[in-house]
C-alpha positions as CSV (number, residue, x, y, z in Angstrom):
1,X,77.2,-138.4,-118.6
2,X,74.3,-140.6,-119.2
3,X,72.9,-139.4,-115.8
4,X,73.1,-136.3,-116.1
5,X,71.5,-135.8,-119.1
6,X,69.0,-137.7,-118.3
7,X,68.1,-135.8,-114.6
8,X,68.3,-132.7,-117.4
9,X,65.6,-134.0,-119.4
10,X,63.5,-134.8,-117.0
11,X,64.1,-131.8,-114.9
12,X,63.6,-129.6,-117.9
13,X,60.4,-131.7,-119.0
14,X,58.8,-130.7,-115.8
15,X,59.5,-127.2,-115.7
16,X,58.4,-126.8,-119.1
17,X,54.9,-128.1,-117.7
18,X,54.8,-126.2,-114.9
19,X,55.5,-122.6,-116.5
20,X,54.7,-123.2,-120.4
21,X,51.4,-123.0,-119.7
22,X,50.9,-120.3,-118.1
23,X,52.8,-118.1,-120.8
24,X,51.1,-119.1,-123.3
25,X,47.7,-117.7,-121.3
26,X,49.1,-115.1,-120.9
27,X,50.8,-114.0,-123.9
28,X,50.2,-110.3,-125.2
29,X,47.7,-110.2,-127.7
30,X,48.0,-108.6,-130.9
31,X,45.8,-105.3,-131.0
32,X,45.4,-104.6,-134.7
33,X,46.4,-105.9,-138.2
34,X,48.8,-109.1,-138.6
35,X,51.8,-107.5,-139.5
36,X,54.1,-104.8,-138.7
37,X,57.9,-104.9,-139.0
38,X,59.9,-105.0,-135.4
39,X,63.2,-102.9,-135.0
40,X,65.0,-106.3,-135.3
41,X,63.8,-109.4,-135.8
42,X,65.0,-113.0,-134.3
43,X,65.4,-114.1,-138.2
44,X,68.2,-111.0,-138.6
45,X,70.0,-112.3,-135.3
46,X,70.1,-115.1,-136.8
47,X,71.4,-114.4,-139.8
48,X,73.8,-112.1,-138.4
49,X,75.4,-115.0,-135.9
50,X,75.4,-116.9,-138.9
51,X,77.7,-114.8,-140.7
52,X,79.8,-114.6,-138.0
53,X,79.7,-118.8,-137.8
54,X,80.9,-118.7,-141.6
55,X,83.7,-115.8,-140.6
56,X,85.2,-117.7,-137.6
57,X,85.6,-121.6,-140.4
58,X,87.1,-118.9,-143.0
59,X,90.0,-117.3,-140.2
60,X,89.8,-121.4,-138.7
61,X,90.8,-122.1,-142.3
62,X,93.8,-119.8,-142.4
63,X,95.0,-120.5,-138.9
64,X,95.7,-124.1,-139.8
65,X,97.2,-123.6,-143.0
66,X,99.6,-121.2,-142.0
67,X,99.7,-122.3,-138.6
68,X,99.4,-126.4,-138.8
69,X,100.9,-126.5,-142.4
70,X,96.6,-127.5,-143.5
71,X,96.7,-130.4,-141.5
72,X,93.6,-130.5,-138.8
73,X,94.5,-133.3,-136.9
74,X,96.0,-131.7,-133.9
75,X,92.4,-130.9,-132.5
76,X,90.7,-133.6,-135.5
77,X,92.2,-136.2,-133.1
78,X,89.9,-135.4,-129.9
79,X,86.5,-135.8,-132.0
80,X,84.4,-138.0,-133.9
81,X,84.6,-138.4,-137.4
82,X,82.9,-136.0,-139.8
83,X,84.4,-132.9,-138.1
84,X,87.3,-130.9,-140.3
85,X,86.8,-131.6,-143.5
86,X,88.3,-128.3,-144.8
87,X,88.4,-126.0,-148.1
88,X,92.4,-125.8,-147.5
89,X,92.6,-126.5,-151.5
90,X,90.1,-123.7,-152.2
91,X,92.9,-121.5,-154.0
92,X,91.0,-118.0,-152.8
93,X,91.5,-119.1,-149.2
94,X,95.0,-120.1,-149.5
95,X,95.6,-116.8,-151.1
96,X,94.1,-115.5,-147.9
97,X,96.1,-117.5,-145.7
98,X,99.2,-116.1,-147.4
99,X,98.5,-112.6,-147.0
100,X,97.3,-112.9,-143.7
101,X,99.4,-110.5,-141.3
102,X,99.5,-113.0,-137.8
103,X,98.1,-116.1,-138.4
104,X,98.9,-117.2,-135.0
105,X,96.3,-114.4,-133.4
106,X,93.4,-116.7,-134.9
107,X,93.7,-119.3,-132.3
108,X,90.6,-118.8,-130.9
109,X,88.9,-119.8,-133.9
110,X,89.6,-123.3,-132.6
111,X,86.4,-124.4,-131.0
112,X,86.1,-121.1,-129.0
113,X,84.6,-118.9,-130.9
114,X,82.1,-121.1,-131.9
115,X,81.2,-122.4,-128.5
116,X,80.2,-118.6,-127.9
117,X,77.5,-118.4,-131.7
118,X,76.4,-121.9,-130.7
119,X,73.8,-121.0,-128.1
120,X,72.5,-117.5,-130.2
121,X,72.3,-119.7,-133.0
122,X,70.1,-122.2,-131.7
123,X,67.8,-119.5,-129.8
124,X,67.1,-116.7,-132.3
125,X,66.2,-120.0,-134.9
126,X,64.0,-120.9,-132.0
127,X,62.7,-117.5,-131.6
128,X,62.2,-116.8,-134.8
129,X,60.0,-119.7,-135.6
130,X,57.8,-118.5,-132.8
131,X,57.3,-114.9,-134.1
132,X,56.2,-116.3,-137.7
133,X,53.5,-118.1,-135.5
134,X,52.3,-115.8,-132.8
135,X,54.7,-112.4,-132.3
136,X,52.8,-112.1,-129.0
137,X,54.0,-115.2,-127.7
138,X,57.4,-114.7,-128.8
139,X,57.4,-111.6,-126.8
140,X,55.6,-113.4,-123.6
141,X,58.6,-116.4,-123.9
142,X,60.9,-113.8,-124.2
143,X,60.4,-112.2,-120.7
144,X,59.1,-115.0,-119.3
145,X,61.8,-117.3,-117.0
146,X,61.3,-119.7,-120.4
147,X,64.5,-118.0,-122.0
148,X,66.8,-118.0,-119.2
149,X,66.2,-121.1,-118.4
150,X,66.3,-122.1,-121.7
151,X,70.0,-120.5,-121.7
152,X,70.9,-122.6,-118.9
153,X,69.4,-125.8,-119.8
154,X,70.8,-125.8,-123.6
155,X,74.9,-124.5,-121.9
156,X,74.6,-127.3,-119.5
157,X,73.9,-129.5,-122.5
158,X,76.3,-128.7,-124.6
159,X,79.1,-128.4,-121.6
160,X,78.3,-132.1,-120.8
161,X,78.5,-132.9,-124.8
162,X,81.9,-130.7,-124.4
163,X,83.2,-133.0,-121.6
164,X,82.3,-136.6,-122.8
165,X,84.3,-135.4,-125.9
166,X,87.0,-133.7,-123.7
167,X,90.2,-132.1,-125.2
168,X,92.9,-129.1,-124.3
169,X,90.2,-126.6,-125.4
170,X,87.7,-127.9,-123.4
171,X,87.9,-125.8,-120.1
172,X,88.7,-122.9,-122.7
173,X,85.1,-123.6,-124.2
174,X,83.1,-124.2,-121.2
175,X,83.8,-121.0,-119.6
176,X,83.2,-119.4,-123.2
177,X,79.3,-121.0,-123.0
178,X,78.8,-119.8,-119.7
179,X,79.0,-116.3,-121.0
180,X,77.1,-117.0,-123.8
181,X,74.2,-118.4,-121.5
182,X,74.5,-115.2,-119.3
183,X,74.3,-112.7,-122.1
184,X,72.5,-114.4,-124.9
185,X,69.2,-113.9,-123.0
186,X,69.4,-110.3,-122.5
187,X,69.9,-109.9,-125.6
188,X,66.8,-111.9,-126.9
189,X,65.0,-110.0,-124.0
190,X,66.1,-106.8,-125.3
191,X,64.7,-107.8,-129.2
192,X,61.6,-108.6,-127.8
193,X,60.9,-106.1,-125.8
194,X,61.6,-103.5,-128.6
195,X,59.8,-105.8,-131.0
196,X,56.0,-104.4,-132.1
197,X,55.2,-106.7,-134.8
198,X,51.7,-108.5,-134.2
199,X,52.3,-111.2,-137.0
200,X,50.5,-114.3,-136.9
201,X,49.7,-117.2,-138.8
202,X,46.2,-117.7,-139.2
203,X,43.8,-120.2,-138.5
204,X,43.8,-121.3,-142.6
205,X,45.2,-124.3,-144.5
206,X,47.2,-121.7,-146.7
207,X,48.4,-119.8,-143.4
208,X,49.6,-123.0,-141.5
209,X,51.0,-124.5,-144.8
210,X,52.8,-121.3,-145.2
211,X,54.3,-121.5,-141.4
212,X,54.9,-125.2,-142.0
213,X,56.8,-124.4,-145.1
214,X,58.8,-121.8,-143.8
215,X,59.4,-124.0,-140.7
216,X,60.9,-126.8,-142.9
217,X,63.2,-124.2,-145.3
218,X,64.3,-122.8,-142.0
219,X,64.9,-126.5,-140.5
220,X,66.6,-127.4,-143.7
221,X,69.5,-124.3,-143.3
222,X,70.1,-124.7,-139.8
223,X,71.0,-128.4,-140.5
224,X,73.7,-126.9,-143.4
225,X,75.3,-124.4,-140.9
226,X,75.5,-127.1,-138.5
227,X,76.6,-129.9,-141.2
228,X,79.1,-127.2,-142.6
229,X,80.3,-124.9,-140.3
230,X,79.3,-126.0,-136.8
231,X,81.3,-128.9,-137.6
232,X,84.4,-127.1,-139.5
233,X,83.4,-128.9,-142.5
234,X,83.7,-125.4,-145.3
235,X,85.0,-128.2,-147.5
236,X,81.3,-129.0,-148.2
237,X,79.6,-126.0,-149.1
238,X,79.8,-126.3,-152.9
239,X,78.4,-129.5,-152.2
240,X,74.8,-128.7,-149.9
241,X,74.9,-125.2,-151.5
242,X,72.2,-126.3,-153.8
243,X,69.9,-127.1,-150.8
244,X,70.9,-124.2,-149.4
245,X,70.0,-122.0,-152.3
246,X,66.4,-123.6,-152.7
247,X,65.6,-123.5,-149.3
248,X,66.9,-119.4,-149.1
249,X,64.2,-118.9,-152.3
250,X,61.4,-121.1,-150.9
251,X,61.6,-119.1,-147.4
252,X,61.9,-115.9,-149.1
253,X,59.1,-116.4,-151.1
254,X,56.8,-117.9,-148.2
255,X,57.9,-115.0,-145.7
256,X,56.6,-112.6,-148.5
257,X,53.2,-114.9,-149.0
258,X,52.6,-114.7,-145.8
259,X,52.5,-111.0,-145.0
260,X,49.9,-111.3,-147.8
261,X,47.6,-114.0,-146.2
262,X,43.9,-113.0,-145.0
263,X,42.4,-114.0,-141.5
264,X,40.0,-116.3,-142.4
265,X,36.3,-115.1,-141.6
266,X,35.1,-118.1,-139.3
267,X,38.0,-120.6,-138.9
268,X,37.1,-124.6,-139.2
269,X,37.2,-125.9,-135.6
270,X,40.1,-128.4,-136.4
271,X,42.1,-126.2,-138.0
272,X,41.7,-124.1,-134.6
273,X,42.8,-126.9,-132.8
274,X,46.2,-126.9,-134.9
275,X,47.0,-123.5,-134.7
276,X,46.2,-124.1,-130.6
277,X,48.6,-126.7,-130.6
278,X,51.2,-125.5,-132.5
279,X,51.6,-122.5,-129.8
280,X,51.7,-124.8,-127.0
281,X,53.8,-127.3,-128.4
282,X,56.7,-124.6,-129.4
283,X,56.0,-123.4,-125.4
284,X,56.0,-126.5,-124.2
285,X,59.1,-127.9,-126.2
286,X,60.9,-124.7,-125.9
287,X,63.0,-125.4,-122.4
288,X,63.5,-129.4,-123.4
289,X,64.4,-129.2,-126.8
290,X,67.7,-129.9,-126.6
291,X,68.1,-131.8,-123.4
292,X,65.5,-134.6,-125.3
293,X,67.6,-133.8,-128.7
294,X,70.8,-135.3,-127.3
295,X,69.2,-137.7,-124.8
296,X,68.6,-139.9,-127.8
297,X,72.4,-140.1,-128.6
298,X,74.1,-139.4,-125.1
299,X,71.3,-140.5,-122.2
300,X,68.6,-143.3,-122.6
301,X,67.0,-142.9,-125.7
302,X,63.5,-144.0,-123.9
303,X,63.8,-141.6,-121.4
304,X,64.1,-138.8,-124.3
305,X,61.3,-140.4,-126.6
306,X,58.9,-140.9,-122.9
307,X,59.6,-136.8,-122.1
308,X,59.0,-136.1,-125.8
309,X,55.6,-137.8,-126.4
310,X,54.6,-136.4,-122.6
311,X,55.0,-132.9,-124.3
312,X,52.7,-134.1,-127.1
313,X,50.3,-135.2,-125.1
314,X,50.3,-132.3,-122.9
315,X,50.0,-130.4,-126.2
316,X,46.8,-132.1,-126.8
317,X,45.3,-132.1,-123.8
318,X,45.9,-128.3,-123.2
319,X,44.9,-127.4,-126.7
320,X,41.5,-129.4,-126.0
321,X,40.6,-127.2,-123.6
322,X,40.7,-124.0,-126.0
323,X,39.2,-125.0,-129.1
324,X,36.3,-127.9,-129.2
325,X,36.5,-129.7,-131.9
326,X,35.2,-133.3,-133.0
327,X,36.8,-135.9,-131.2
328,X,36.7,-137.8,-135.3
329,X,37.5,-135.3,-137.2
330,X,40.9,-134.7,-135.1
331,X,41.1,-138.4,-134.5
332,X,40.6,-138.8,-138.5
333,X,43.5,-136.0,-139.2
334,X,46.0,-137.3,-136.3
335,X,45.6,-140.7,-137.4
336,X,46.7,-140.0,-140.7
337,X,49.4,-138.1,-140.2
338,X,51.1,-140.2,-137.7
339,X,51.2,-142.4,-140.9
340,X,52.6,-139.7,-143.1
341,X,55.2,-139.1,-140.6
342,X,56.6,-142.9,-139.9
343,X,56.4,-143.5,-144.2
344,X,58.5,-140.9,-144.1
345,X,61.0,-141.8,-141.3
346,X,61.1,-145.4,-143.0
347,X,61.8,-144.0,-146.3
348,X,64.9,-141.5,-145.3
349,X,65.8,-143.8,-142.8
350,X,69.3,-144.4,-143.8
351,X,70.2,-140.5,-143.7
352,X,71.2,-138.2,-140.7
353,X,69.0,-138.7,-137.8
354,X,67.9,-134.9,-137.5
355,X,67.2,-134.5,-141.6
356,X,65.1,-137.7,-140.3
357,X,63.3,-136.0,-137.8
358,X,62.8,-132.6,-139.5
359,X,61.3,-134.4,-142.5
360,X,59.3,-137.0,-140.4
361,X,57.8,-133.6,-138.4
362,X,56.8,-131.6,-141.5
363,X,55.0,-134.8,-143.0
364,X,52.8,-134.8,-139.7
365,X,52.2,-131.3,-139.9
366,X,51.4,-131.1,-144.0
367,X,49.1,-134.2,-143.3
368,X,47.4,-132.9,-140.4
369,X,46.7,-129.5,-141.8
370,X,45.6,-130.4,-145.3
371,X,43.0,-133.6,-143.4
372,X,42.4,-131.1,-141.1
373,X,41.0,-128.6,-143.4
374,X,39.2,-131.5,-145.7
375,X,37.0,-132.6,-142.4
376,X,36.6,-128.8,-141.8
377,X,35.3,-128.3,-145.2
378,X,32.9,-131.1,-145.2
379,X,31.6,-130.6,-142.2
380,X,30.7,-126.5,-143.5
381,X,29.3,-128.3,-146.4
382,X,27.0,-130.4,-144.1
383,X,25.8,-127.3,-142.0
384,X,24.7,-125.5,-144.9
385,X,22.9,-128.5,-146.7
């Protein structure tokens, strides 16, 4: 599998390049005000597949009590540890178990079901990050061949995860994704092309704190979905709920901020630059994502890290051309950040490699943005003096 995975990231890396580009040029632009509300919205997908994630480990629940006597090892046994570790003592549950009609109709909830949510999951969180930065390139992704592709490139990840970890529900599961991966992009497609909002996050250090913020909150429930239901573990929801609860408030409360935020009158060059960079590195990283995400664990981890810091500095480069900015002041702001980012990685080191990377990637981005707008500032201060 290591080969394939890696011909993936590599073959996605390049076609992210080629096309990524070019969407982002041509992205729709908004034509009034920076915020309208869509017919549905990515985030309400996502919350909606969600549910469903949470439904399938509550009937997953009641299928092996009733059905396996609440022991999970006949499909525990294929997998790695950390899957299955089940609320089958939670007495509201087996009260549900006991009532329930035919257990043995909930078989599906075995891998199945969730092998179909998986992809939506990942997608509308995707797309959902890109409308709260530019709704017009969310729209120019979504019927660009970015998605599709996308679709195809994130199935045949998982499918090849899905075979190195190979069980009787594996065939079962593969055929499942491939459906996903045929009609997850229509639907996506569909959203978008219904969607009028012109949101965007504005060239400001409260507007790109505000995205950054929401970003992380965002980040931080897709990692306890994944952590408890992705990987049947219900029997640890009381226990990340807390996390779960903060980061439901904080994004609440920065979604409502920043409908509220004003367009700065003449943006500071290097805050430009960000808000460039941020667009094309969501473009950019959009296709290899997950290809790079799992080449770390299951291809050559140098491979992965090469394609990922390629996309950076394509980033860079392609965001130079757009907005001219000091080559210090950036230097000064990147600099910095890179430092935030691996004190950061050293200090949570020990924990799970994505709450890692997540918090690793909002210190660079909180560093960046607040030097960014310092240099920004001074420099305004300079001009006028």
């Amino acid at each position: 599998m290591n080969v394939f995975i890696d011909a993936l990231v590599v073959l996605s890396a390049v076609v992210a390049l080629t096309l990524a580009p070019r969407v982002v040029a041509r992205r729709p632009r908004p034509s009034g005000g920076r915020t309208a509300r869509p017919a549905l919205s990515p985030l309400v997908v996502l919350a909606v597949v969600t549910g469903l994630v949470y439904v399938n480990q509550v009937l997953f629940t009641v299928y092996v009590l009733r059905v396996h006597g609440g022991d999970p090892s006949f499909v525990a046994r294929y997998l790695p540890e950390g899957w299955f570790d089940l609320a089958s003592g939670s007495p509201v549950l087996r009260g549900l178990a006991d009532g329930f009609p035919a257990p043995g109709l909930l078989a599906p909830s075995v891998l199945r079901v969730q092998a179909f949510l998986e992809l939506p999951f990942v997608l509308s969180a995707f797309a959902t990050v890109v409308r709260w930065l530019d709704a017009g390139l969310y729209r120019g992704i979504a019927r660009s061949a970015l998605l599709p592709l996308a679709s195809v490139s994130y199935t045949v990840v998982f499918c090849l995860v899905e075979w190195d970890l190979r069980n009787p529900y594996t065939f079962d599961d593969i055929v499942v994704r491939g459906v996903s991966a045929v009609l997850t992009p229509f639907l996506l497609r569909w959203l978008a092309a219904r969607d009028t909002g012109v949101s965007r996050t504005p060239a400001s250090v409260p507007g790109l704190l505000v995205f950054i913020g929401s970003l992380g909150a965002l980040g931080a429930l897709v990692l306890v979905v994944y952590d408890t239901a992705l990987l049947y573990n219900l029997g640890r929801v009381a226990e990340r709920l807390p996390v779960a609860a903060v980061a439901v408030v904080a994004l609440a409360g920065l979604r409502r901020a920043a409908a509220r935020l004003p367009e700065p009158a003449a943006p500071g060059r290097t805050l430009a630059f960000v808000l460039h960079a941020l667009r094309h590195w969501l473009a950019l990283f959009f296709l290899p994502a997950l290809a790079i995400r799992y080449g770390v664990m299951f291809g050559t981890p140098r491979l992965a890290g090469a394609a990922g810091l390629l996309v950076g500095v394509t980033t860079l480069a392609l965001s130079w051309r757009q907005a001219a900015v000091d080559t210090r002041r950036l230097g000064l702001a990147v600099l910095t950040a890179t430092g935030a980012a691996c004190a950061t990685a050293w200090a949570i080191s020990a924990s799970y490699y994505e709450v890692t990377l997540l918090s690793a990637v909002a210190a660079f981005l909180l560093t960046v943005v607040l030097v960014a707008g310092l240099v920004d500032a001074r420099a305004t201060r300079q001009v006028c003096g």
